[in-house]
C-alpha positions in Angstrom: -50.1 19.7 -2.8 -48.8 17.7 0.3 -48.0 15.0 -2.3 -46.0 17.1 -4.3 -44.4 18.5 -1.5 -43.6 15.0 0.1 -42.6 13.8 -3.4 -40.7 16.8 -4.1 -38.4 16.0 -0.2 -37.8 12.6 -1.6 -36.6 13.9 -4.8 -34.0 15.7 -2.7 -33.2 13.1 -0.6 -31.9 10.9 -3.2 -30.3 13.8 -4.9 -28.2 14.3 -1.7 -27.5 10.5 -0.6 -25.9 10.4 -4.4 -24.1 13.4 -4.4 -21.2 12.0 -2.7 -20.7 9.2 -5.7 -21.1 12.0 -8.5 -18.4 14.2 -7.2 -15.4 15.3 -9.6 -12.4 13.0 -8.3 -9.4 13.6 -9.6 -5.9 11.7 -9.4 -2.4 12.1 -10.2 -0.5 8.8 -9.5 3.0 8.0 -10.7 5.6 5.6 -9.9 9.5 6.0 -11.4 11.8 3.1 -10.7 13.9 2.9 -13.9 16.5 6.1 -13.1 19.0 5.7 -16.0 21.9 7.3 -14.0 21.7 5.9 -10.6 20.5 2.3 -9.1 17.0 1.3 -9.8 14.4 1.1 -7.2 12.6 -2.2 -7.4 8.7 -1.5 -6.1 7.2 2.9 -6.9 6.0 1.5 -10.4 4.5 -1.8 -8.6 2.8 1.1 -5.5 1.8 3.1 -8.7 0.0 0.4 -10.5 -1.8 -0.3 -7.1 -2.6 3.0 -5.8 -4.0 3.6 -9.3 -6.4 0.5 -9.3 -7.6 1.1 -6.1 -8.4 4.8 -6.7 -10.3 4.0 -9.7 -12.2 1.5 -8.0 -13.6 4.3 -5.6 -14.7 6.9 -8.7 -11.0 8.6 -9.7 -10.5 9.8 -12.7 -6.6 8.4 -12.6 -3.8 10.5 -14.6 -0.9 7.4 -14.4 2.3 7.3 -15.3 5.5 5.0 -14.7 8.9 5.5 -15.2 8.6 8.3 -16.9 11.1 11.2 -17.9 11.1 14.9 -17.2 9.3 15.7 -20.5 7.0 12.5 -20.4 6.5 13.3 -16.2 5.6 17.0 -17.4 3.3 16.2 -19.8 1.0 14.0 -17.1 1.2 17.4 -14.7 -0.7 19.2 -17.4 -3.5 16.4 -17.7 -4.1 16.3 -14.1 -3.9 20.2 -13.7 -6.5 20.9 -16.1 -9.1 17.7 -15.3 -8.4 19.2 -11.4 -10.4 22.6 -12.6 -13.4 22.2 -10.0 -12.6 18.9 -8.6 -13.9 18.3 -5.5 -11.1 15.9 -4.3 -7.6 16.3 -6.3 -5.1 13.3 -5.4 -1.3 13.3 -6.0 0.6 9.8 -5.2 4.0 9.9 -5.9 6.6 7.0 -5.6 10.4 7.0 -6.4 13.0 9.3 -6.1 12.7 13.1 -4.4 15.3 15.5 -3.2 15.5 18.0 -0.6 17.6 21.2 -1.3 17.9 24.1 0.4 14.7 23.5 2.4 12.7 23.0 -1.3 11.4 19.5 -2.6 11.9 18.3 -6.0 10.8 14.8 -7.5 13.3 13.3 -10.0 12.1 11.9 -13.3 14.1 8.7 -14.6 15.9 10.6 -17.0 17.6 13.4 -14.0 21.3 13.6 -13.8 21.9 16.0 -10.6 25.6 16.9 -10.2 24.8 20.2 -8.5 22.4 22.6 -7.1 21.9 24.5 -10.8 20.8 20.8 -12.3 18.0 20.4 -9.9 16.5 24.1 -10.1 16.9 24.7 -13.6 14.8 21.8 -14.6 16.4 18.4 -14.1 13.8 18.0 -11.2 10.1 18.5 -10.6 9.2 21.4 -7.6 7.1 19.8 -5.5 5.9 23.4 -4.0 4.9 24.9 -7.0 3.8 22.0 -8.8 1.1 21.3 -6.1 0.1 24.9 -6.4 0.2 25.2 -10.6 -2.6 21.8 -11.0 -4.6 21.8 -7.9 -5.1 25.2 -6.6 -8.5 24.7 -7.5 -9.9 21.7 -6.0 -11.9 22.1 -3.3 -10.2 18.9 -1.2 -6.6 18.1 -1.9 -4.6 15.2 -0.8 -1.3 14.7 -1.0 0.7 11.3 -0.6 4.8 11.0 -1.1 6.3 8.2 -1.1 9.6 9.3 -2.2 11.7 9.4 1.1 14.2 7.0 0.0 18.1 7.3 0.5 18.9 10.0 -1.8 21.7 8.8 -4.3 22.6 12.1 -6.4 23.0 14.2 -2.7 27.0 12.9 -2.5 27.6 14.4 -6.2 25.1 18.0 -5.3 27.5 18.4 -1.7 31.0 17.9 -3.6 29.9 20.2 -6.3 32.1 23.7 -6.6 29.4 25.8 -7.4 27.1 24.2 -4.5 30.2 23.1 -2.0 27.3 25.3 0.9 24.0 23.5 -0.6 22.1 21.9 2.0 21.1 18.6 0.6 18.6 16.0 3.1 18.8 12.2 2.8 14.8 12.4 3.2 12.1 15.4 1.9 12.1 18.6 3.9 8.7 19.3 5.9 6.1 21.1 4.2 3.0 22.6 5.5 -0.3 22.0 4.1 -2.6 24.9 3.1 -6.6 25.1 3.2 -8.2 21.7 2.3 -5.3 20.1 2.5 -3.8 17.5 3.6 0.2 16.3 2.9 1.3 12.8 4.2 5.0 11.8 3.9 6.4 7.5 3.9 8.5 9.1 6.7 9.6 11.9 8.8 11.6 15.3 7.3 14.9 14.2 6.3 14.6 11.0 7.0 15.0 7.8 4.6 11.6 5.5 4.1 11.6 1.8 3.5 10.9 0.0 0.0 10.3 -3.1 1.0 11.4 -6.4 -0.4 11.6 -6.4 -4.6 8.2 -7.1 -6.4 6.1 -6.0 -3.3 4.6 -2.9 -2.4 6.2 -0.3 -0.1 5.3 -0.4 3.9 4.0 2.9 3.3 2.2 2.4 0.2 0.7 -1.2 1.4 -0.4 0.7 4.3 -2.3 3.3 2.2 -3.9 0.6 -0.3 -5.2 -0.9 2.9 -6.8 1.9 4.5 -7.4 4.9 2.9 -10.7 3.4 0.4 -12.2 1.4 3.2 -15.9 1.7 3.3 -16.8 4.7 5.8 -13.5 5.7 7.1 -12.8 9.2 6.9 -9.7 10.0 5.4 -7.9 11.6 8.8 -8.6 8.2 10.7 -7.8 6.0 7.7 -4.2 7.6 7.8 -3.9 6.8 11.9 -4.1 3.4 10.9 -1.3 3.8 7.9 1.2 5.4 10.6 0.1 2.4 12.9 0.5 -0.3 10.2 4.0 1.1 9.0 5.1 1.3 12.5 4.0 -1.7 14.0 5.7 -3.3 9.7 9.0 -1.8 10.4 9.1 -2.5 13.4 9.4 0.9 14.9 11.8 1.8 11.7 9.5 3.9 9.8 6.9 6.3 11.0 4.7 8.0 8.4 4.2 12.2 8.9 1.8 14.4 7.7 0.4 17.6 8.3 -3.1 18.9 7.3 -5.5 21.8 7.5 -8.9 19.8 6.4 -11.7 21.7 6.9 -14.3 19.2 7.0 -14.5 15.0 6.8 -13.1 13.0 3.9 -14.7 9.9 2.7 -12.7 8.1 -0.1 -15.4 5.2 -0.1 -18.8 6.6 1.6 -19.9 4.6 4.4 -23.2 4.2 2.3 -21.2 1.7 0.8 -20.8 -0.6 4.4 -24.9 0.2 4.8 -26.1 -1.5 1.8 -23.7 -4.3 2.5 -23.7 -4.6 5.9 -26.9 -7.2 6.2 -26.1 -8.7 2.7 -25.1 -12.8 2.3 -21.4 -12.6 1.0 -21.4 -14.3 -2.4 -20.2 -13.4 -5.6 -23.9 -11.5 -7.1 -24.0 -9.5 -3.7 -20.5 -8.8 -2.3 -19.2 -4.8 -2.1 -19.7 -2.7 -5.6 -16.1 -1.5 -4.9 -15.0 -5.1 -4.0 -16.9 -6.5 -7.0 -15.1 -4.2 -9.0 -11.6 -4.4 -8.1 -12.0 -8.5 -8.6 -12.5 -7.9 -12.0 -10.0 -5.9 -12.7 -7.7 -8.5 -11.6 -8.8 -11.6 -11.9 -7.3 -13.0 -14.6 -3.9 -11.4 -14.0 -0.5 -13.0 -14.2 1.4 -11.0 -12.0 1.2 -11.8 -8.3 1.7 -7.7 -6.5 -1.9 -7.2 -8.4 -3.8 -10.5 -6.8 -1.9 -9.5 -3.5 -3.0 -5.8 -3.3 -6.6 -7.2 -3.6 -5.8 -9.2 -0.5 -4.5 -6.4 1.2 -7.5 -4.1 0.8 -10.1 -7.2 1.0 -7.9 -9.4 3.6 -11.1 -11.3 4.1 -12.8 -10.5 0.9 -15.7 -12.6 -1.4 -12.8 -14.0 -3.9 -9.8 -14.7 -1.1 -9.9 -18.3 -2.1 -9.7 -17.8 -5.3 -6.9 -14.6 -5.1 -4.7 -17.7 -3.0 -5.5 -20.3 -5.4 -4.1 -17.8 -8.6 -1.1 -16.4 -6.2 0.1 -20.1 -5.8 -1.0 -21.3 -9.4 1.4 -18.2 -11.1 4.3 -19.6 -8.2 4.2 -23.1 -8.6 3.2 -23.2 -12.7 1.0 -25.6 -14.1 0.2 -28.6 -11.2 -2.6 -31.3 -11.0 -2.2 -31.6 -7.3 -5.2 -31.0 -5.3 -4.8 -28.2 -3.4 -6.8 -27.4 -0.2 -9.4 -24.8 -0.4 -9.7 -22.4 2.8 -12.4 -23.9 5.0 -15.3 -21.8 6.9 -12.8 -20.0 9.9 -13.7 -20.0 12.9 -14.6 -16.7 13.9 -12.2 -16.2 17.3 -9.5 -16.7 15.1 -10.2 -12.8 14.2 -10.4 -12.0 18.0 -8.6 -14.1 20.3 -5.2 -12.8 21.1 -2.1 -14.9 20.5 1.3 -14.6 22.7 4.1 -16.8 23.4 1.7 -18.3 25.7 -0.7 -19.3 23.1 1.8 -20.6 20.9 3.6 -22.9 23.5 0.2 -24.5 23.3 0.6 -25.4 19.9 3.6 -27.3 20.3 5.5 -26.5 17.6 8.8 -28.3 17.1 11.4 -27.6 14.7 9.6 -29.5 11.8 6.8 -27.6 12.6 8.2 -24.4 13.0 9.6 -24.7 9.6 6.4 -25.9 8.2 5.0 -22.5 9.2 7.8 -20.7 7.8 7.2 -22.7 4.0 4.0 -22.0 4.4 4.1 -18.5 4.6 6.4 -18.6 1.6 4.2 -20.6 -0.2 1.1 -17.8 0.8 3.7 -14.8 -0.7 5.4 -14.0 2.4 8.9 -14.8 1.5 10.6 -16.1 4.5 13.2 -18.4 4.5 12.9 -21.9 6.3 15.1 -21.5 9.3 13.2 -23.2 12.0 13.8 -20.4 13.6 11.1 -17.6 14.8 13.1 -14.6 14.8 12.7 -11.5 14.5 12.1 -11.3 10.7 10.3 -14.7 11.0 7.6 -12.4 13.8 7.9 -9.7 11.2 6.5 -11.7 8.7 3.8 -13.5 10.9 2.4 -9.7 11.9 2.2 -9.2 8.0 0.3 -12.2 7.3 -2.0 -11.7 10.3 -2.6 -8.5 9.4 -3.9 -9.2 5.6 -5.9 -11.7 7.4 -7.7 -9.6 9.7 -6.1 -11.1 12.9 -4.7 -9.6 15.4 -1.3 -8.4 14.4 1.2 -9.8 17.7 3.7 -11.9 15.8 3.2 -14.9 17.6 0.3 -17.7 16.5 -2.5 -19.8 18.8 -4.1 -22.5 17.7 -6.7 -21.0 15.8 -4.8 -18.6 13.6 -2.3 -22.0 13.1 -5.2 -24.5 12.0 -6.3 -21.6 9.0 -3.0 -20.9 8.4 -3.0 -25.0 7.3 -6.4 -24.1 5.5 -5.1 -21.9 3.0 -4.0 -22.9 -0.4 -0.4 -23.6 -0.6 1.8 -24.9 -2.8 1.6 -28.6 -3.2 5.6 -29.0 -2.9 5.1 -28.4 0.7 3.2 -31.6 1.4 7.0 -33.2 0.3 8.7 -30.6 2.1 7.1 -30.6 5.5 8.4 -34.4 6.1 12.1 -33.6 5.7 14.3 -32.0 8.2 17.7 -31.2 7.1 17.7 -31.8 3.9 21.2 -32.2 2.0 22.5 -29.5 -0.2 22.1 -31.1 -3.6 18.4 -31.7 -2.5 17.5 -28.2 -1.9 19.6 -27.2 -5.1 17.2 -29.3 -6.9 14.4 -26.9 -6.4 12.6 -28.5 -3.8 13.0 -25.9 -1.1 12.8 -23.2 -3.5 11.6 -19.8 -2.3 9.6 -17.0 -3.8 9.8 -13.0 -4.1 7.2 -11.0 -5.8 4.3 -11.7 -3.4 4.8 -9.8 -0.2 1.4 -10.9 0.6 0.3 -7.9 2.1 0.4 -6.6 5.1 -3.0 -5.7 5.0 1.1 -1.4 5.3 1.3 14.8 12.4 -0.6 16.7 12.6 -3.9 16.3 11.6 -6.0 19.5 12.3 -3.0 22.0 14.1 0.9 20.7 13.7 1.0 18.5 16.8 4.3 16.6 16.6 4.7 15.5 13.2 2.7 12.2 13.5 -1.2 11.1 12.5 -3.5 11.3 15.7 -6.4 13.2 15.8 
């Protein structure tokens, strides 16, 4: 009998250490960027691709769309309300276009033409209110994630409207208040206008998310302190994510059962993270350089880095038999000791050098251009590319963090290019200083419990 009983505890043991893995997830992720009656956005189908990946990778069943139109953007609502019946975590990532009228939210398929206040309430637009309450009403956890805070362009055309000449029409989203088990996040304050970062690239916000909210063991209210921090310290104090939440209990995207099993574990291919492991595969035989990038920004010091540089610089440079340098073994204070002006005065660097740093980050996906230069969007750019790393994030380099920075793979048109100085016009027109966009690289990127401000902080 005191076998069965002991036998009968570690039956329930294992039943309960699983029970996290076998809940019902459930996601809703879209991106629109093609609008057919205003400007296109360049990167919410890229953040939707990426968001959508990642989820996956941590047991979501994924409802995806891009670009799609009010019909098409309907349709996807229906899915994800009806697989959200019992879910114990429902997920709804938006990115593109939203409106605020009136106080009320709406998101804006590619097909809307808004020219007043009737177009967007009579069904041009999607209710953000009562959509969240028609498909997840019934999950037991439900998060929320908007990244549509950009610079409105139909609100000009709603205000100059007869019918609407008293319409109050934000730039940003309005605030909204989360209910029970809920939690809301915004790219930026109420009525204010969020980055989308440079073309090809993920959003600040949506980088910051990719980054943070799956890693192993972090519950989901302390994963989004580190998103406001990441946008923040990004944007360089231009963009500060909101959010407001009434959680009733602690959130775990990724279980930190996950870091346990690994924690002691050799990092090779058979043994790295599940999750990790996963995500690689998805990927690694892609051609497009946002998907090997958002692996470095959730894994900035992952099994396959090496290999995620060696593609990103293979699908920039085309077809090369130049031996490239593999990363060497790092030393570990680069991921600890601070740098400052101080440090980097140390280094020496000279205008040759400075440049070479600047190519370099080009050639790693951080488009920058070669100005010798470190300004302000040159410091920008070195916090974005410390940050994927796992360094710390001050914008200025020491010697360690220099010396890997040389490790990495780059593009073999740098060894020709770090020699010259000036170089004259007809030589840079010939392609050998040319520049990238579509990496980004990755950086990596209130009111949590009662309304406290407007930002994330526990």
């Amino acid at each position: 009998m005191r076998f069965l009983l002991a036998a009968m505890s570690l039956a329930a043991l294992v039943f309960t250490g699983s029970a996290a893995l076998a809940d019902k997830r459930v996601a809703f992720v879209v991106g629109n960027a093609a609008y057919k009656n205003v400007p296109q956005l360049p990167n919410p189908a890229i953040d939707a691709k990426s968001m959508a990946r990642v989820l996956r990778n941590v047991g979501f069943d994924v409802v995806e769309g891009t670009n799609l139109t009010r019909d098409a953007m309907t349709a996807k609502l229906l899915e994800f309300g009806k697989k959200s019946e019992g879910a114990d975590v429902a997920l709804f990532f938006y990115a593109g276009h939203g409106i605020a009228v009136n106080g009320a939210n709406y998101l804006l398929p590619v097909d809307a033409d808004l020219k007043s206040e009737m177009d967007v309430k009579l069904g041009a637009a999607i209710n953000v209110d009562l959509t969240l309450e028609q498909t997840m009403a019934d999950a037991k956890v439900k998060l929320v994630f908007l990244d549509a805070c950009r610079d409105n362009p139909f609100a000009a055309k709603i205000r100059s409207a007869k019918a609407t000449r008293s319409v109050s029409v934000a730039s940003g989203l309005a605030e909204m208040k989360s209910g029970e088990g809920t939690l809301i996040a915004f790219a930026t304050g109420p009525g204010q206008t969020a980055l989308d970062g440079e073309a090809g690239t993920n959003s600040p916000f949506t980088r910051a998310l990719i980054a943070n909210i799956a890693s192993p063991g972090l519950e989901i209210q302390q994963a989004m302190t580190k998103v406001r921090a990441q946008v923040n310290d990004e944007t360089n104090k231009a963009q500060l994510p909101w959010g407001h939440t009434n959680l009733t209990g602690t959130v775990f995207l990724n279980p930190a059962a996950a870091t346990a099993l690994n924690a002691t574990a050799p990092t090779t291919v058979a043994q790295a993270g599940e999750v990790e492991l996963e995500f690689w595969r998805s990927i690694k035989d892609t051609n497009k350089v946002e998907e090997l990038n958002a692996y470095l920004t959730n894994y900035p010091n992952g099994t396959f880095k090496s290999l995620a540089l060696a593609r990103i610089a293979a699908i920039q440079d085309g077809p090369s038999t130049a031996t490239r340098n593999l990363t060497v073994e790092i030393d570990p204070a680069t991921f600890t000791d601070a740098a400052d002006q101080i440090a980097e005065d140390q280094i020496g660097l000279d205008k040759n050098k400075r440049r070479d740093v600047q190519r370099r980050l080009t050639g790693l996906g951080f488009d920058i251009k070669a100005t010798a230069k470190f300004d302000d969007e040159t410091r920008s750019v070195i916090k974005r590319w410390q940050a994927a790393r796992g360094y710390p994030a001050t914008g200025y380099l020491n010697k360690l963090q220099h010396k890997a920075m040389q490790s990495e793979i780059v593009s073999s048109r740098l060894a020709s290019d770090d020699s010259s100085t000036d170089e004259p016009a007809r030589r840079r027109s010939s392609g050998g200083g040319r520049r990238t966009r579509g990496g980004g690289g990755g950086g990596p990127g209130n009111l949590f419990g009662p309304m406290m401000g407007g930002l994330f902080h526990r």
